[in-house]
C-alpha positions as CSV (number, residue, x, y, z in Angstrom):
1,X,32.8,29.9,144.6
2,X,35.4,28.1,146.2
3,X,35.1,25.6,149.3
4,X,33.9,27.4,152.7
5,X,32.5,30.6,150.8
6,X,29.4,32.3,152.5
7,X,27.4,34.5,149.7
8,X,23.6,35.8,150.0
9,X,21.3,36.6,147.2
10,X,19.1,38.9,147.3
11,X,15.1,39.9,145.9
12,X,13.5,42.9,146.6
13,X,10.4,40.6,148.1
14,X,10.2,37.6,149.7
15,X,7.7,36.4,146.9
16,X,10.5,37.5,144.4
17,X,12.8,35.7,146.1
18,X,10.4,32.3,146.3
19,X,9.0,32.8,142.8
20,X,12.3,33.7,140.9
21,X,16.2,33.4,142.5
22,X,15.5,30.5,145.0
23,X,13.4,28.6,142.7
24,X,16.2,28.5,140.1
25,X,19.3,27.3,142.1
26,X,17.0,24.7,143.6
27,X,16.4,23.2,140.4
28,X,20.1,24.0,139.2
29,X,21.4,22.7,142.3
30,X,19.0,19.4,142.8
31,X,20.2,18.6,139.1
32,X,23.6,18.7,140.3
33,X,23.3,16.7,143.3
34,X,25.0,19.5,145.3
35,X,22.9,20.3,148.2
36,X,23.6,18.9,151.3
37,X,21.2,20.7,153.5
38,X,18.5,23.4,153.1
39,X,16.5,25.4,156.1
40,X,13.6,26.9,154.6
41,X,13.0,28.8,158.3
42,X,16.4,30.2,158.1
43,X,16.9,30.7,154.4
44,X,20.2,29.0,154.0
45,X,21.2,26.1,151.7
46,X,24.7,24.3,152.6
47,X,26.5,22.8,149.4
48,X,28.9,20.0,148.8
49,X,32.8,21.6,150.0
50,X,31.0,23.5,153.0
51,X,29.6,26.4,150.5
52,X,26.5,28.4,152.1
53,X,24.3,30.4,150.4
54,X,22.2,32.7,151.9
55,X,19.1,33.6,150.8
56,X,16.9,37.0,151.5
57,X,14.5,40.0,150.8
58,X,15.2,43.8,150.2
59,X,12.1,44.8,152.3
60,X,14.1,46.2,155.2
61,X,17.4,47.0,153.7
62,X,19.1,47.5,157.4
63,X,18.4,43.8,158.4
64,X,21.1,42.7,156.0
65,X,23.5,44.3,157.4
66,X,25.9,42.3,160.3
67,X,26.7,39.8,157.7
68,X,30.2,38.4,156.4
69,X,29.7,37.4,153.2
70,X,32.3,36.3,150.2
71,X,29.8,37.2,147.5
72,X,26.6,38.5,146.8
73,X,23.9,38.4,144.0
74,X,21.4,40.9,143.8
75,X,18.5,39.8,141.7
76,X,16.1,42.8,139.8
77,X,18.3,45.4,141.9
78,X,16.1,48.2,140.2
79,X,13.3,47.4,142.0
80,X,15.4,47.9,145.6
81,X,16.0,50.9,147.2
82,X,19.9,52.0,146.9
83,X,20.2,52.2,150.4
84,X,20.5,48.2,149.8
85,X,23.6,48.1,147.8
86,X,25.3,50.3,150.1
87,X,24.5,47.9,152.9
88,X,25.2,44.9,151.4
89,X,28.3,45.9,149.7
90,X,29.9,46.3,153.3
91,X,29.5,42.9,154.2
92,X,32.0,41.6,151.7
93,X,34.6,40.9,154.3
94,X,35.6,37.5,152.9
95,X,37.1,36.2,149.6
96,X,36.8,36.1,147.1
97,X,34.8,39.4,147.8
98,X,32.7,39.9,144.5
99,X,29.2,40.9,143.5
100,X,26.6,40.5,140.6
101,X,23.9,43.0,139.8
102,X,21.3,41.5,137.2
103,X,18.2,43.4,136.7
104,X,15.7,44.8,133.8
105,X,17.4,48.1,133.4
106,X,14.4,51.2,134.9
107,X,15.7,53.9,133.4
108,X,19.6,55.5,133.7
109,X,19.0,55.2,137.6
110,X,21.5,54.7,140.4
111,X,22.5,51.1,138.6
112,X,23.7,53.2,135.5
113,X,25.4,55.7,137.1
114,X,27.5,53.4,139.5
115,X,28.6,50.7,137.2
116,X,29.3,53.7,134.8
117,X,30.8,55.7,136.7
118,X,33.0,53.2,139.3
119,X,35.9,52.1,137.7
120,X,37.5,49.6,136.5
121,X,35.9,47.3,139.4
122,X,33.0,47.2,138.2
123,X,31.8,45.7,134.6
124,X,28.5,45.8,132.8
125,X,27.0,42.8,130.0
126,X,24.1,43.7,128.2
127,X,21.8,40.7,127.5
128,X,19.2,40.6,124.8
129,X,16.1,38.6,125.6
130,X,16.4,37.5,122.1
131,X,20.0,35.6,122.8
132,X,18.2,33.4,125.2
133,X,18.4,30.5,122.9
134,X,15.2,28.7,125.3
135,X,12.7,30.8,124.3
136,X,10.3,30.1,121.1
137,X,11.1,32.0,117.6
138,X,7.7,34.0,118.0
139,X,8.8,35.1,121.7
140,X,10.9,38.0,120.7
141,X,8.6,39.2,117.8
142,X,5.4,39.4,120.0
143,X,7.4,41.8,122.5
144,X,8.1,43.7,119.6
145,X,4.5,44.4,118.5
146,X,3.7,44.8,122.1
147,X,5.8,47.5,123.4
148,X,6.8,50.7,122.1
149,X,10.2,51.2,120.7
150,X,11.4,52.6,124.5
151,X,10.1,50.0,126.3
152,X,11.3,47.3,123.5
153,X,14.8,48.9,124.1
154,X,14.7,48.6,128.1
155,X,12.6,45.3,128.1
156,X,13.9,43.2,125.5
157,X,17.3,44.6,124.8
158,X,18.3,45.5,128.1
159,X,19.1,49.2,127.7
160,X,19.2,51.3,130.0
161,X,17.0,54.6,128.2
162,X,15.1,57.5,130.5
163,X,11.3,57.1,129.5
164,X,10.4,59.2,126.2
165,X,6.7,61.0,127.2
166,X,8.5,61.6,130.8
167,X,7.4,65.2,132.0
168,X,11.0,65.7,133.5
169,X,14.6,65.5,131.9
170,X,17.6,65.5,134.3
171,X,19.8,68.0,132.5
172,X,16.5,70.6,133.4
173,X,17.6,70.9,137.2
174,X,20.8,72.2,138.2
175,X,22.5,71.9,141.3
176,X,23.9,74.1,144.5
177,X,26.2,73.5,147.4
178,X,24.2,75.8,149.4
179,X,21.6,78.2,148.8
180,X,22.0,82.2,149.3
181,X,20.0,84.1,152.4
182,X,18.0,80.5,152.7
183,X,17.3,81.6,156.5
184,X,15.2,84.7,154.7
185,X,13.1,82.2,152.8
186,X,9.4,81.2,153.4
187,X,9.9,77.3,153.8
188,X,7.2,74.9,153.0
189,X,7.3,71.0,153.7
190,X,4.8,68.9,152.2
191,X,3.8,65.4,153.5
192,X,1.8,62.6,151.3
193,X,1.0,59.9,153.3
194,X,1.2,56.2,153.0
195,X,1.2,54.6,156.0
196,X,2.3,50.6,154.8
197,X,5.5,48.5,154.7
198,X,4.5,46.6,152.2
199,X,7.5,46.4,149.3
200,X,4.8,47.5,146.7
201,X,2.7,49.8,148.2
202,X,3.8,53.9,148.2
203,X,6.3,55.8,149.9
204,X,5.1,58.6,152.2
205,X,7.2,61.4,150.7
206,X,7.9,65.0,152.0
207,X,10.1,68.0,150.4
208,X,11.0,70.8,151.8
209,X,10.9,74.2,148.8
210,X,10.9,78.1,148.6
211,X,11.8,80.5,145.9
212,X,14.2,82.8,145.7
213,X,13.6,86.4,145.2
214,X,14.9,85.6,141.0
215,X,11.9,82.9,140.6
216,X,13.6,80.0,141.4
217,X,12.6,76.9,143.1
218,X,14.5,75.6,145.8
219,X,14.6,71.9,146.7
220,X,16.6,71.3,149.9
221,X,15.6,68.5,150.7
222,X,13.1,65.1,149.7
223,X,12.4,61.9,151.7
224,X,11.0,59.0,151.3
225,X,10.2,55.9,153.7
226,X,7.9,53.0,154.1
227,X,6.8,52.4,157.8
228,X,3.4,52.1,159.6
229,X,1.6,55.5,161.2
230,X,3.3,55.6,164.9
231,X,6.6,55.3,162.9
232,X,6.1,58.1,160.2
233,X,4.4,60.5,162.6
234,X,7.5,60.1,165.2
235,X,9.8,61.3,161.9
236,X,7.4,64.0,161.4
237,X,7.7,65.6,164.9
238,X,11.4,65.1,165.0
239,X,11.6,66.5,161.3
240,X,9.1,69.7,162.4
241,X,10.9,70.1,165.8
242,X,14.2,70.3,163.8
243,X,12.6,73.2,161.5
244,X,10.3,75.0,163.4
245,X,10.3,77.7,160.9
246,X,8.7,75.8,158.3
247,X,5.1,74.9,157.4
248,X,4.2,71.8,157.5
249,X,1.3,70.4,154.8
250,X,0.0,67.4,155.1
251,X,-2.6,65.6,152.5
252,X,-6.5,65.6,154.1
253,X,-6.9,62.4,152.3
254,X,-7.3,58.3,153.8
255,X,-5.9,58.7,157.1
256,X,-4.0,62.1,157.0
257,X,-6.9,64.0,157.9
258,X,-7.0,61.8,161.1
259,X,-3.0,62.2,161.5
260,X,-3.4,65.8,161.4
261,X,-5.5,65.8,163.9
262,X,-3.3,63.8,166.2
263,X,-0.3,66.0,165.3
264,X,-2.3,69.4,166.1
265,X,-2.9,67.8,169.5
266,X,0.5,66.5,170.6
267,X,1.5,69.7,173.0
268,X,5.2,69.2,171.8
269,X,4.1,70.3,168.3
270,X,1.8,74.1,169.7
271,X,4.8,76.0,167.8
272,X,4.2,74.1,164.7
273,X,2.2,75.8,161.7
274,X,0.1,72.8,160.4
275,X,-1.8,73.0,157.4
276,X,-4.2,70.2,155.6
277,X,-4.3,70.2,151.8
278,X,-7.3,69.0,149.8
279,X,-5.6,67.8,146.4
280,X,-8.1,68.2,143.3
281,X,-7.2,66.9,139.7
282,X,-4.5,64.9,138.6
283,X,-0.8,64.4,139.4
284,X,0.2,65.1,136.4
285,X,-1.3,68.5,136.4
286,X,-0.4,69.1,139.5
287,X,3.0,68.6,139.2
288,X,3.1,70.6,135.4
289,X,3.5,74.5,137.2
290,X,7.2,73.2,138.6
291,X,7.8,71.3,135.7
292,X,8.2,73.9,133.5
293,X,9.6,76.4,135.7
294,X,12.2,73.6,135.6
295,X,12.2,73.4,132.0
296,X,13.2,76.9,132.2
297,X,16.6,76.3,134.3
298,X,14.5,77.7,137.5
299,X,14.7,74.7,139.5
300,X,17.7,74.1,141.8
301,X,18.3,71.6,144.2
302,X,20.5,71.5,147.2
303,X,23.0,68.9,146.6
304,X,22.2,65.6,148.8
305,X,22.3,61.9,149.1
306,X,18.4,61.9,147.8
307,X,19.2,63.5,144.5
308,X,19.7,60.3,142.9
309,X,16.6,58.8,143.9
310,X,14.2,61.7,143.3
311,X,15.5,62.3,139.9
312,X,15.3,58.8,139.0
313,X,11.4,59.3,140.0
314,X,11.0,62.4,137.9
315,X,12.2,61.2,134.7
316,X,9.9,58.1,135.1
317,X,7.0,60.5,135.9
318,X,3.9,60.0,135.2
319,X,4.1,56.0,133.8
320,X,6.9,55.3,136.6
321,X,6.1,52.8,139.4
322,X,6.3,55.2,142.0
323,X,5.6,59.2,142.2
324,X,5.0,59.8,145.7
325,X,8.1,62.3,145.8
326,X,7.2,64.4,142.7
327,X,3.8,64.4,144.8
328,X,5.2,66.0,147.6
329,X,7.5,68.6,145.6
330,X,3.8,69.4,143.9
331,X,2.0,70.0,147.2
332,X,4.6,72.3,148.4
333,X,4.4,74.3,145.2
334,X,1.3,74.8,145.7
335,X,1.6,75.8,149.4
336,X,3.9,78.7,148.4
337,X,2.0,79.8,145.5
338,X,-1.5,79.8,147.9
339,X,-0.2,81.4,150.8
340,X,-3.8,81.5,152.2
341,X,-5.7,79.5,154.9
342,X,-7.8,78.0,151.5
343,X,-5.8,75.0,151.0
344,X,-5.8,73.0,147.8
345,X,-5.3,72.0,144.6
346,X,-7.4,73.5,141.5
């Protein structure tokens, strides 16, 4: 990068960042004899011909925003939220104004789609672990016994392949711009709880679904956010304030029973229909009633900025690293098809 360039590069942890990224240009850099300065409280290194890098985590995407940058390097970007690539593509404000993405592909997921689909700004390599002339001739050979011939293809070959076995396929859901006498629907939202910030712990998901007089099921609308208990219940009663005409389930497991309870007693939420759900048996049978109903072209979601995400979740369901969204499109399904005060999952 040339003299007086800021860039930032960027893990989705701070461990990630310690263990992979920083580790390597330290050793690059120390062989060089370029650094002139590193603050490890800060996380900035200055190099020879006043070139800063800066160096930080994906945890909270919005605390990277502010900055004006000349370049950025996002390291294993599949494992960030998107959110973070929209942020951080704003702060290039300064020459000479370019990014890398380099990653372990996860699927044709919001990576494949914008450096497919983008232009001719952006450019894709695909590198095989077997060009990397530092590893040992058995390297490549045990990977191949190891993994299937999916995983071998996304692993060691860098392609990027939806997962064979999935229970979803994206071409199965269809989408609207809006959705016919909606305000004549029976609305449920579902809530599964998990009240942590950590980077790998679960999302507390909700999604909002009826069907329409023909059988289908309606999506409008899926979330998902990491944030501790006084943060996720504010979003809740903003969320059920905003649609009072829509039930509200919420998971009786860990600490949603007690949430529940809070929620039922906060007077600003009397008007709200609350309901606690016992789930029995796995995710994967819960989750199989909507699957094939989508199967069968009767699954239509509202077109929104979370389609991306929650498809990428489905078609990497039930061996993806998350599923809390596909958990709370489940629990809703269920809501609607019990329609009782017996809530739960059989």
């Amino acid at each position: 990068m040339p003299p007086g360039s800021v860039g930032m590069i960027i893990a989705p942890t701070n461990q990630m960042l310690r263990d992979g990224a920083l580790r390597t240009v330290q050793t690059i850099a120390n062989q060089a004899g370029i650094i002139q300065d590193y603050n490890q409280t800060y996380g900035e290194m200055k190099l020879l011909g006043d070139r800063t890098i800066k160096f930080r985590s994906a945890d909270a995407p919005d605390r990277l925003r502010g900055a004006n940058l000349g370049w950025l390097w996002l390291d294993e970007a599949a494992l960030m939220n998107p959110e973070t690539w929209s942020i951080v593509i704003a702060t290039l404000r300064e020459q000479p104004g370019k990014a890398w993405i380099t990653t372990t592909p996860r699927g044709r997921n919001w990576i494949y789609e914008l450096w497919t689909q983008g232009g001719e700004d952006y450019a894709m390599i695909e590198s095989r672990t077997a060009d990397n002339i530092y590893l040992h001739d058995s390297f490549v050979e045990i990977l191949r016994r190891t993994y299937t011939a999916e995983q071998y293809a996304q692993e060691s070959e860098g392609k990027f392949v939806d997962a064979a076995g999935a229970l979803f396929r994206r071409d199965w859901f269809q989408y609207v711009e809006y959705i016919d006498n909606a305000e004549r629907m029976d609305w449920y939202r579902y809530y599964d709880l998990a009240a942590s910030v950590k980077q790998a712990a679960d999302y507390t998901a909700s999604a909002k679904c009826a069907f329409g007089d023909d059988g289908t099921l309606y999506i409008a609308d899926v979330t998902r956010h990491k944030g501790e208990w006084p943060d996720i219940r504010r979003q809740i009663m903003q969320r059920s304030q905003d649609e009072p005409r829509v039930v509200i389930g919420i998971e009786e497991s860990l600490h949603g029973l007690a949430g529940l309870q809070e929620l039922r007693r906060e007077p600003a939420m009397a008007s709200i229909t609350f309901h606690g759900v016992v789930a029995r048996g796995d995710k994967r049978a819960r989750a199989m009633p909507w699957a094939a109903r989508a199967e069968q072209g009767k699954c239509a979601l509202l077109r929104g900025d979370w389609n991306r995400i929650f498809l990428d979740e489905c078609v990497s369901f039930p061996i993806g690293v998350h599923d809390d969204m596909i958990d709370a499109v489940s629990g809703a399904v269920h809501m609607i098809g019990a329609r009782s005060m017996q809530w739960g999952y059989f």
